[in-house]
N, C-alpha and C positions, 0 to 999 in steps of 0.2 A: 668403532662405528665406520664401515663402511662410507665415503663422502657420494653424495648424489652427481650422477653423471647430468653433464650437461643435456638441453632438448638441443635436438640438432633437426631442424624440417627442411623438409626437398624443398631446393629452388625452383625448381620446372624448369623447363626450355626460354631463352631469350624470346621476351615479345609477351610471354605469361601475365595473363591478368586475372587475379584471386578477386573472388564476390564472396562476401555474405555480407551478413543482415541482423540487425538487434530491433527488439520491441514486436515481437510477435502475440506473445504470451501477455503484454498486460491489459489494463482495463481502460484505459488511457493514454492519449499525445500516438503522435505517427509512426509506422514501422520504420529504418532507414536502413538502407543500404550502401555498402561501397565497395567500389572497387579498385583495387590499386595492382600497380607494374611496379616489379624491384629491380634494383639492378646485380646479377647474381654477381658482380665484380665489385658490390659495397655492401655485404649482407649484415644485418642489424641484428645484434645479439639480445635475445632475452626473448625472439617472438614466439608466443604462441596461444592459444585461446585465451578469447579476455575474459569468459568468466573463472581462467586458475588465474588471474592477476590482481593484485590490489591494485587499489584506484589512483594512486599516484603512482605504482608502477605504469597501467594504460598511458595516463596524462603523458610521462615522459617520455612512453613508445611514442604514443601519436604526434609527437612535436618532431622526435626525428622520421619518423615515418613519412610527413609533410617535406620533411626537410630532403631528403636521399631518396626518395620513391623515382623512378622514371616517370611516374602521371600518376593521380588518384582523385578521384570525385566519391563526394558522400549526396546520395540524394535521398528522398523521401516520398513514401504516398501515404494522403491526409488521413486524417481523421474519416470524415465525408467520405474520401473511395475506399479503405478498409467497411464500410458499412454498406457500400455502393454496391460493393465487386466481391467482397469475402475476403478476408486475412492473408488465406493463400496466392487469390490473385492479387492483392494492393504487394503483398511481397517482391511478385515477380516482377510487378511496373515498379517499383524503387530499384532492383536489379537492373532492368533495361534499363531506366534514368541513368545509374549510376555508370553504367560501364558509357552508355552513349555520351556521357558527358568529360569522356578523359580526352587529354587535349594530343596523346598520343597512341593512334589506334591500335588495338592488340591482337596476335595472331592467332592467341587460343583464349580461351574465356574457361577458367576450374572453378564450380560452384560447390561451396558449402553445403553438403547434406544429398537429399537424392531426387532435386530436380531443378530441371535447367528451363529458363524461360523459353519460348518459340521468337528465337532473335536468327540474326544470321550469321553470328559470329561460331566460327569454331569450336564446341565448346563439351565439358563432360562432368558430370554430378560428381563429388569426392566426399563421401559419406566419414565427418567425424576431420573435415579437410582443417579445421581452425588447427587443430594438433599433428599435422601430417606435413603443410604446407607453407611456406613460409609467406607467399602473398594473401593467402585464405586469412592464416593468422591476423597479416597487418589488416585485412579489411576488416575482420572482428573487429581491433580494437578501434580505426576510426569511426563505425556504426556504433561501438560502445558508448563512446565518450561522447561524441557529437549526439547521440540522442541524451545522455546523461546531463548535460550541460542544456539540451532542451528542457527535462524536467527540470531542472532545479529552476531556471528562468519561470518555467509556468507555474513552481512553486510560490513567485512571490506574488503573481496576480491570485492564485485559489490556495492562499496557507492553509486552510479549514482538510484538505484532504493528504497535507505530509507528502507532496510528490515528490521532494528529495530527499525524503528517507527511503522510498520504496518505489521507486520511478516507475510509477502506475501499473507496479503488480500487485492483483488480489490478496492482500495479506489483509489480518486481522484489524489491522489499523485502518487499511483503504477502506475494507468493508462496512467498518463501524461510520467512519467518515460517510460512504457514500448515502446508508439510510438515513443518517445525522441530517445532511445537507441537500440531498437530491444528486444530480450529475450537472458537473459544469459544459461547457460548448467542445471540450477536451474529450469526453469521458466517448467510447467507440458502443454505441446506440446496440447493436446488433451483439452485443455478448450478453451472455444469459445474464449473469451478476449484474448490468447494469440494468437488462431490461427489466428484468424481477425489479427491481428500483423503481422504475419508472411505469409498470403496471400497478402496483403498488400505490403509489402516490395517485395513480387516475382511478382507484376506487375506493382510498380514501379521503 
């Protein structure tokens, strides 16, 4: 048997700062994004998209990730401006949060997927970048985990809907939860699954 080669992802150029973003797709709790600078003189072995990771693989990324990154900020947009603004824009305002919030400024901005917010930083869309790039990567996995460690937190105020079994994605379980119970102050108003819920409940 053949043994599996290592993943090996491009560092980028010194000053490189990788964005994305976890919590798009589910039915509940905030989108979050971050962005992190590595330093291509301390590169951190094992990165790469957090969803081929188990979850205590992430955990131990994102501790040294925290730990040897040149800067990284995780931020987020609520509940409220995903419903305000639409998914795609609260996306892009967690991006801007996030890179605006690192405590050292970066000289190119590489996004996750294929679009880049209207900021003013240097910056180019990298479609499919969590497995291509090694800062893209680390930022998956601190959006990963820092929302994951959200749900399960909101799990102990609303047990009734399993949000750290399924970190408020539409699975069979949410679903059944959400007609069971209604929608909590968590649950994002403007998606069909919830709304059908909540039309629902005002005509019977």
């Amino acid at each position: 048997m053949t043994p599996r080669k290592p993943v090996v992802l491009q560092m980028g150029p010194l000053g490189l700062c990788g964005v994305d973003e976890a919590g798009r797709g589910p039915l509940a709790g905030p989108v979050m994004a971050a962005a992190v600078m590595l330093d291509p003189a301390q590169p951190i072995d094992g990165l790469r998209d957090s969803k081929k990771l188990s979850a205590a693989a992430r955990e131990r990324l994102a501790d040294e990730i925290r730990l040897r990154a040149v800067a990284w900020c995780v931020a987020e947009a609520s509940v409220a401006e995903i419903d305000r603004l639409n998914i795609l824009q609260a996306t892009l305002l967690a991006m801007q949060r996030a890179v605006a919030g690192l405590q050292t400024p970066p000289d190119d901005v590489w996004v996750d997927g294929n679009r880049c917010p209207d900021w003013a930083w240097r910056s180019q869309a990298v479609v499919k970048g969590d497995d291509k790039v090694a800062a893209i990567a680390a930022a998956s996995i601190l959006a990963k985990t820092v929302r994951d460690q959200f749900m399960c937190r909101l799990h102990e105020d609303y047990p009734a809907y399993g949000f750290a079994r399924h970190m408020g994605y539409g699975t069979a379980v949410h679903l059944a939860a959400l007609k069971a119970h209604g929608a909590c102050p968590q649950h994002r108003r403007s998606f069909a699954p919830v709304k059908l819920v909540l039309d629902q409940a005002v005509l019977f």
